[in-house]
Structure formats: structure tokens, C-alpha cells
N, C-alpha and C positions, 0 to 999 in steps of 0.2 A: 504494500500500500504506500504509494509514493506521495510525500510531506508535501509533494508542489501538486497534485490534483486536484481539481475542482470538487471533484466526488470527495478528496479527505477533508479538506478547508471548509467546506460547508455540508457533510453531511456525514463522513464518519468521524470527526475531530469533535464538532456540539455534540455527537449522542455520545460519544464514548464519556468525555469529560464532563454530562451533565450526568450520566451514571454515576461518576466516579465520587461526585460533590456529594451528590443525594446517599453515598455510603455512609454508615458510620465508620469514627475514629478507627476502632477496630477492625474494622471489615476490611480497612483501604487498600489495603495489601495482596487480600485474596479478588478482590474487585481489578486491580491492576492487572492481577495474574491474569485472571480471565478474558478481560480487552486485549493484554499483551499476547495471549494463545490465538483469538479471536483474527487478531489484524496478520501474524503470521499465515495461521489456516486462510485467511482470506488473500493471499501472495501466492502459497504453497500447501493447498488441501492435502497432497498426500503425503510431500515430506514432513507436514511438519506433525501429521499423526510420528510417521518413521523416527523422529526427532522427539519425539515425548517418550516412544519406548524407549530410543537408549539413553535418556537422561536420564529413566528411571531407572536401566540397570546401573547407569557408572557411580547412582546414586549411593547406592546400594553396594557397589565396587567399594565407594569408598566410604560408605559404612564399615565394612567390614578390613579396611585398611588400620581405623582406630582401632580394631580390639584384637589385633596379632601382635607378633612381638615383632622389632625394629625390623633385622634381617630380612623381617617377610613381605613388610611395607615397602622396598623396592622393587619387589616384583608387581605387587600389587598396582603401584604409581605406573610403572613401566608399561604393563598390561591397557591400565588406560591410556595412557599417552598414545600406546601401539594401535587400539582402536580407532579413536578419532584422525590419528593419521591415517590410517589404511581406509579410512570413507572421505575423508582431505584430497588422498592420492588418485584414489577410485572417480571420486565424481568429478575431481576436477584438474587431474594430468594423465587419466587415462592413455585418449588419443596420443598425447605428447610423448606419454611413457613409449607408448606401443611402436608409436612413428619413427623415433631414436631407435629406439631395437630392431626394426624395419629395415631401415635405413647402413646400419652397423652390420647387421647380420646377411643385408641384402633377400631380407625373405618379406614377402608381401602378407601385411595380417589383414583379415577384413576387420576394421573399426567400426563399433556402432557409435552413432549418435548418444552422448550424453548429456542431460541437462543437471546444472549446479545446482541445489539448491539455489534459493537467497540469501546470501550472507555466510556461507557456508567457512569463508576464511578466518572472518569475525568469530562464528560459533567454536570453530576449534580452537582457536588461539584463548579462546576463555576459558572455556571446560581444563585445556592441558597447563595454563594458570592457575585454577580452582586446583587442579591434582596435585600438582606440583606444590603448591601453596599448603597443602593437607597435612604431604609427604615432610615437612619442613617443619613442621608444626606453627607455624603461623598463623594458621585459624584456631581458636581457642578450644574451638565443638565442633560436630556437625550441627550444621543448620536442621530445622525444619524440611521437609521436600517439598512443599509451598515457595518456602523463601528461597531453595535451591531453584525449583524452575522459575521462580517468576526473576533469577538474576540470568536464566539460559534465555528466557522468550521476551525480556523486559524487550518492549516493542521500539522505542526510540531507539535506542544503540545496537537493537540485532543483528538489521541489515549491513550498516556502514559503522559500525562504532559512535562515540570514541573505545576502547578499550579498557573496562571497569576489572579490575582484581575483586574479589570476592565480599573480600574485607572491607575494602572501602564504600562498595554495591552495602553490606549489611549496616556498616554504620549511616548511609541517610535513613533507612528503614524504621530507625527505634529514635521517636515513633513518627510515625510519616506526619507532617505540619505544616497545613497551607495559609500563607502568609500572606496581606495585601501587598507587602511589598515586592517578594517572592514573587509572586504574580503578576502585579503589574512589570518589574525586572522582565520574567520569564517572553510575556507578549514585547516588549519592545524584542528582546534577543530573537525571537520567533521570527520576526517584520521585517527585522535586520537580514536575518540569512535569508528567507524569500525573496528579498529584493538583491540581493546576489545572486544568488538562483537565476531566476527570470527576467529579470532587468541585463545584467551585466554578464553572466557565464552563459546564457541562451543566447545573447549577443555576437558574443564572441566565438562562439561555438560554429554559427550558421556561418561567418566569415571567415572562421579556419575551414570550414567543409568546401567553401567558395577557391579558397587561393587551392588548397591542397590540391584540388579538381585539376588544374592549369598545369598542364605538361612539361609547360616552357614556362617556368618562371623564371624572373629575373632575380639579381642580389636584395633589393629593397622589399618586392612582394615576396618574398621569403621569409624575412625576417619579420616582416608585419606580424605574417600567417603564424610565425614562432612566437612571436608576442602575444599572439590569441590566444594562439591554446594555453601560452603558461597562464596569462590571467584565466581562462574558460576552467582550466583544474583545479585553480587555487577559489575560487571562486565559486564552484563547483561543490567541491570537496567543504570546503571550507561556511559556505550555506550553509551543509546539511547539518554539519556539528551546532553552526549556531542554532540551527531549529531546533536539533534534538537537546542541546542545550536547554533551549527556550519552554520547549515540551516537559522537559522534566522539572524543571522550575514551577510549573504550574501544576505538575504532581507531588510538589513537594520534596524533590531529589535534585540532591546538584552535582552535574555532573562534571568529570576535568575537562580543565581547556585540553584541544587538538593542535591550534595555530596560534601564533603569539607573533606574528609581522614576518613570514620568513622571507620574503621580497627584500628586507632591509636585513638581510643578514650580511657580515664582511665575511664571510667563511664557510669554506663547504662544511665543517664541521658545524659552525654556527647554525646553517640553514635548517641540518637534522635536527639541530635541539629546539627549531621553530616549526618544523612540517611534522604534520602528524605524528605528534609528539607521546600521542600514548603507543602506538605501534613502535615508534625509537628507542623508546624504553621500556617494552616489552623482549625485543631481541638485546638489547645490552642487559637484561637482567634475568632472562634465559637462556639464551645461546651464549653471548658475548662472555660474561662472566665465570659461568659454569663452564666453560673451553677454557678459560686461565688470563682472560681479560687482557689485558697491558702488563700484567706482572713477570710475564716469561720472557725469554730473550727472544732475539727481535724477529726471528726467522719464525717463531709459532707465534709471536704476535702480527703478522704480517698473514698468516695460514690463517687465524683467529676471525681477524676481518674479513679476507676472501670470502671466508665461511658464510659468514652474517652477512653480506651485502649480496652474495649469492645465493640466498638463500630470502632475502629480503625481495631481490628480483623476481625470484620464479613464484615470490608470496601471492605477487599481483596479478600472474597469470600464467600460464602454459603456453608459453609462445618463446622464441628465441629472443624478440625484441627487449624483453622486460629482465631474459637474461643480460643481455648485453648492456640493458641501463644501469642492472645492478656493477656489472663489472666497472662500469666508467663510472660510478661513482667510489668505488673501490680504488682505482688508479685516482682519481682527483686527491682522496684522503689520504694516500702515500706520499703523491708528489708534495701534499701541503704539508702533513707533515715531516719529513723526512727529507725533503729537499727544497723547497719552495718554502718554507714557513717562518726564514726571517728573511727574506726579501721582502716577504708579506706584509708582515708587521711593520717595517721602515717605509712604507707604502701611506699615503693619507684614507683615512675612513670612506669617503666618499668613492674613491677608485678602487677599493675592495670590494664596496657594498656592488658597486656598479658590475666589477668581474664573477661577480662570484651570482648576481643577475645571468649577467652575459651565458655561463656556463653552466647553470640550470637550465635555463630557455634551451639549449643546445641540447640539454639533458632529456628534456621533454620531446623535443622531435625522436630518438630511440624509443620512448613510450608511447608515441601516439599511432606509429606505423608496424603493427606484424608483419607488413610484408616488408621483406628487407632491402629487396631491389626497390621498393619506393620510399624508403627511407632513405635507400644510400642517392636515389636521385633529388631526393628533398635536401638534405645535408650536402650536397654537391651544386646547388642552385642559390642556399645561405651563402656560400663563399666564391661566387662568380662565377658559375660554369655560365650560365645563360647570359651574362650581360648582368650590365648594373641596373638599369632601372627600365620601366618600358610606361604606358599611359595608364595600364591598370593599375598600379602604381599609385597615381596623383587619386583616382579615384576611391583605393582602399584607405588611404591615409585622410582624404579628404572629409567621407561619409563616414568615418568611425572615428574620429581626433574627441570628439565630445566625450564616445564612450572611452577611449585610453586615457583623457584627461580623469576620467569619473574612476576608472579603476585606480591608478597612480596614487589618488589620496586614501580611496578607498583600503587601499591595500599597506599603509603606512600609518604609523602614530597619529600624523596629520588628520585622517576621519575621527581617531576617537576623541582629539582632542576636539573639533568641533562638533564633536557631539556630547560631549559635555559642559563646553563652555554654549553651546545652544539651550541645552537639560537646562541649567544654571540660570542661562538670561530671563527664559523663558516663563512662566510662570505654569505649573502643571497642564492646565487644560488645554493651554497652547501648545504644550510638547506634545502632550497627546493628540491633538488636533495634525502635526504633524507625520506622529508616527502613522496617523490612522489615513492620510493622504497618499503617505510610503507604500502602503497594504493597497489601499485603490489603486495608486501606479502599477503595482505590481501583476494585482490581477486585469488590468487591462493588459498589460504585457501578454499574460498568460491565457490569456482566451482569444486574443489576437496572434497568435503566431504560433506553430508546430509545437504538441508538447515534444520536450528533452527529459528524459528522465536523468537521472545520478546516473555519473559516470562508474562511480566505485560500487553501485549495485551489482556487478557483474565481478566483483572482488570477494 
């Protein structure tokens, strides 16, 4: 059920939350649970019955993790880990698997068609944090199997994250408590990411489809087209957290930030610790760490990252593409640190922030193309194969300058600050009078022009 739908916005977002209100204090939780199974079933009728059974069993898995003795709880954790990877690997690197082996072997398999769940990358990476987190003893109990599934199905963060640890999911819960502040918060955060959504990454989105279409492009419509997408993904991505954000504000849960300005980062390292910030620290506190982090000498710390960035790549998809973006950002994190990283620094703030733009955007064309031959003729067209400029050119830059301007602050300290020094000038019913004009732009956006779903749905 997609947060930018006309069908969620006004027809299942009032019945779900006017359910929710009319619950009692008590109830709210098991009331959540059942919206949250509800809007899933309504995405995925049959996975996500498939998905309730093995919540229950790994439930129960790890039930029965607590009352063995130590030595036996690593098979136990192991066990589940191995499961949800093997439905991880199964529904969503099958063909890829098979293709490689294919491919290597020279023997032809017949591949069926399979479809991902929704959110399937999301759901493992939490369940094998839940385990792991068990296995470690960091949860104090086992929960309830209510509170267990309504943190596997909570329906804002399923599909697309952000990425909630178990523990943090239980501490908003006790006891759930809706605030007028909280809520009016929650709706501005909501209004915010829609109008990213649909105003600006819907925008950008149609005009990357536009240039990329163009055989012959020149050096300048290239790099437009590579300025779209990075805003279309960051914007994009970046939307949906603040909804779900927003969303869960009005349920009384707050959830982590995802993005914190990563456009204004001076470093490819810096960038990680701004872009999807709960998945970044998910692999440095799973893989990263648990491999020997930075503490070994340099040849397994160098193996360590490979690992994780390679592994980060293939997170977002089955395709060679998303391999090779992880690798280039592997190679970026070596060269900067280990050879590049006091030239760096002797470097002024602004011409980092600016490079380190430059070579994400770069980073983005490997992600946006699985086919490789039109990727290597997209990245051959950025650096002059076709000529420098041509007339479509004046026209992409001409008709879109508004929306680059709108993203630029958008995407910078610069929007928050005016939008708190606006909050501030303003006197309440005027802000709101504002926000609620934001929400009108937006759904004029959104009934006037192709729906776009979430890019990272398909993650």
C-alpha cells in the first residue's frame, strides 16, 4: 500500500487511524498489529499469510534459544539466520544465482519467474537483528508474540525501512502516547516527505527517463540527467522515511532518522554516515564489526570492507550493476582513506562537499542502469564521447532550473532553516495554513501526472 496513493491518503490512512484513536490505551498495540497485518495482506495476500507462519516459528526458535545452555544458542541463532537467508537468497537472487552458474558452468538452467515479496530485504535484515540481538543477550526477555509480530509487520517501516533493532521498536511501545504535539510534528513530517515524493523526485524522475531515452547525448545532457536521478533517489528514498516518520509520530512511535543532508557531505565516508543511515549501521554492527572491524592489520581490514560494500551492493538487488556500485564505493573508501585523505583535508570545505557530490552522482549512474552496455554508454556520454552540448540541452536546463533550484535548498540545512525560522515568524494557524497549501500542491501534483511508486519498494 503505497504512502503517495490517492486510495491511502484518503481512504485507507482516515479508516485505519480513526480505528486506531477510537482504541483504548490498552488495546493500541494489538489494534496497530492488526492495521499493520491488514495493509501488508492488502500489498501481499499470500506472502504475507507465508510470513506470519515463519514469524511464528522463528518465534518460537527463539523461544526456545532462552532456555538451552550457551553452546546450544549458537546453533540455534545460526539456524535462524540460515533460514531467512535461504528465503532472502531464494526469492530474490535466485535467477542471478542460477544465471552465474549458467554462465560458469556453460550449462543452460530453465529459470522461472520469481516475484519478491514487498520489502523482503527490510524483513530479513530485522528478524536476523532480532536473533542476533537475542543470541547476545541484549534483549532483556522475550517479548510477547503480539509485540514480536507487530515489530515484523509494523506497516510504516516494512516495506522500505528505516531499520528499527528490536529494542528500540519495544521501548516506544511502553506505553504507546499520543501527543498534540507529537501529532501535529508527525503531519507537518508526513506533508514534508509527500511533497518530495511528488513534487520534486516525480519530477525528476520523468526527466531522467527523458534524457536517458536519447542515444546521442551530449556532455551537458548527461550530467543534467545524472543530477536527476541523484536528486529523484535522494528524494525519493528520502520522502518515504519522512512519511513513515510522520506516520509513526501520529501513532505515537518515533522512529530514527535515515538522512541527515548527505548532498552536503565533504566525504565519501561522511556521505555513509548521512545516506541511509540505519542500513550503515546495520552492516558496520553486523558484518563490519563481527569480521574484526578496523582492529586487524591492514590486508583483513581492506578484505573486511570489500566484504561489506559487497555485500551492501548485491543488498539492493540481483543484478551486476549494484554489484559494481558497491565495489566503487569500496575503491572510493580506500583511495580516501589510504591515499587521498590528507590531500583531502588541506582541501577547503566547499570543494570536498562539491567532489564528493560530483562522485556520488557518478555513483548513481552504476545504480540506475542493469544493463551494463547502457550504463557504460551513459558514463561515456558524462565525459564527452558525444560532444559537449547540443539544443536539448538549453531546453532540459531551461524547463527544470526552478525544480534544481527547489531541490538544492531542499536538500541542504538551508530548507530547515527556513522552515523554522518560517514555524517561528509565523504564528500557528499561518504555518498551518501553509503546511496544508504544501499537501494541496502536492496532491494536485499527484492526480495530474503518472503515479511513480518508491523506488526502494523493489528492495
Amino acid at each position: 500500500m503505497s504512502f503517495n496513493s490517492i486510495f491511502f491518503l484518503f481512504s485507507a490512512l482516515p479508516l485505519f487511524y480513526a480505528l486506531y484513536l477510537l482504541t483504548p490505551p490498552k488495546g493500541k498495540r494489538y489494534m496497530l498489529l492488526v492495521i499493520s497485518f491488514a495493509a501488508y495482506f492488502w500489498v501481499e495476500p499470500l506472502f504475507s499469510i507465508l510470513l506470519l507462519m515463519l514469524a511464528c516459528y522463528l518465534y518460537l526458535l527463539n523461544l526456545r534459544m532462552q532456555r538451552v545452555r550457551q553452546y546450544k544458542k549458537l546453533a540455534i541463532c545460526m539456524e535462524l539466520i540460515g533460514i531467512v537467508l535461504f528465503l532472502l537468497l531464494y526469492f530474490k537472487y535466485y535467477g542471478f544465482l542460477l544465471s552465474g552458474i549458467s554462465a560458469l558452468a556453460s550449462f543452460d538452467f530453465t529459470l522461472r519467474l520469481l516475484i519478491a515479496p514487498a520489502g523482503i530485504s527490510f524483513i530479513s535484515f530485522s528478524l536476523i537483528s532480532y536473533a542476533i540481538d537475542l543470541y547476545q543477550g541484549k534483549l532483556q526477555k522475550q517479548p510477547k508474540l503480539g509485540d514480536f509480530l507487530l515489530y515484523v509487520f509494523y506497516f510504516p517501516k516494512i516495506i522500505m525501512g528505516p531499520i528499527m533493532r528490536y529494542p528500540d521498536f519495544e521501548a516506544q511501545l511502553k506505553p504507546l502516547r499520543i501527543s498534540i504535539a507529537a501529532t501535529h510534528e508527525g503531519l507537518c513530517r508526513f506533508v514534508i516527505g509527500l511533497a518530495k515524493k511528488v513534487i520534486l523526485a516525480n519530477t525528476f524522475a520523468f526527466l531522467f527517463e527523458q534524457i536517458s531515452a536519447n542515444a546521442a547525448l551530449s556532455m551537458v545532457s548527461a550530467w543534467i540527467g545524472a543530477f536527476a536521478f541523484t536528486f529523484q533517489i535522494y528524494f525519493d528514498f528520502s520522502g518515504y522515511s519522512d512519511m513513515a516518520i510522520g506516520l509513526s509520530l501520529l501513532l505515537g512511535i518515533r522512529m530514527p532518522e535515515n538522512f541527515h543532508y548527505p548532498y552536503m557531505a565533504n566525504s565519501i565516508k561522511d556521505f555513509w554516515k548521512r545516506w541511509h543511515i540505519t542500513l550503515s549501521t546495520w552492516f558496520k554492527d553486523y558484518v563490519y564489526i563481527p569480521l574484526g572491524g578496523s582492529r586487524r592489520k591492514l590486508p583483513r581490514v581492506i578484505l573486511n570492507t570489500f566484504i561489506v560494500w559487497s555485500l551492501t551492493g548485491l543488498w539492493h538487488g540481483a543484478s551486476w550493476n549494484f554489484v559494481l556500485w558497491g565495489i566503487y564505493y569500496f575503491v572510493l573508501l580506500m583511495l580516501e582513506r589510504y591515499v587521498l585523505g590528507g590531500f583531502l583535508r588541506k582541501c577547503p570545505q566547499a570543494l570536498r562537499i562539491l567532489l564528493t557530490f560530483l562522485l556520488v552522482a557518478i555513483g548513481w549512474m552504476l545504480f540506475a542502469f542493469p544493463d551494463l552496455a547502457q550504463m557504460s554508454d551513459y558514463l561515456k556520454a558524462m565525459f564527452g564521447a558525444n560532444g559537449l552540448i547540443d539544443e536539448q540541452s538549453f531546453w532540459y536546463f531551461k524547463n527544470h532550473l526552478f525544480y534544481f533550484l527547489c531541490a538544492v535548498i531542499a536538500s541542504t540545512p538551508l530548507f530547515h532553516q527556513i522552515y523554522l525560522r518560517t514555524k517561528a515568524a509565523l504564528r500557528l494557524p499561518l504555518h498551518d495554513l501553509m503546511i496544508l497549501g504544501l499537501f494541496i500542491l502536492s496532491i494536485c501534483y499527484l492526480v495530474t501526472s503518472t503515479f511513480q511508486p518508491f523506488l526502494y519498494t523493489q528492495f
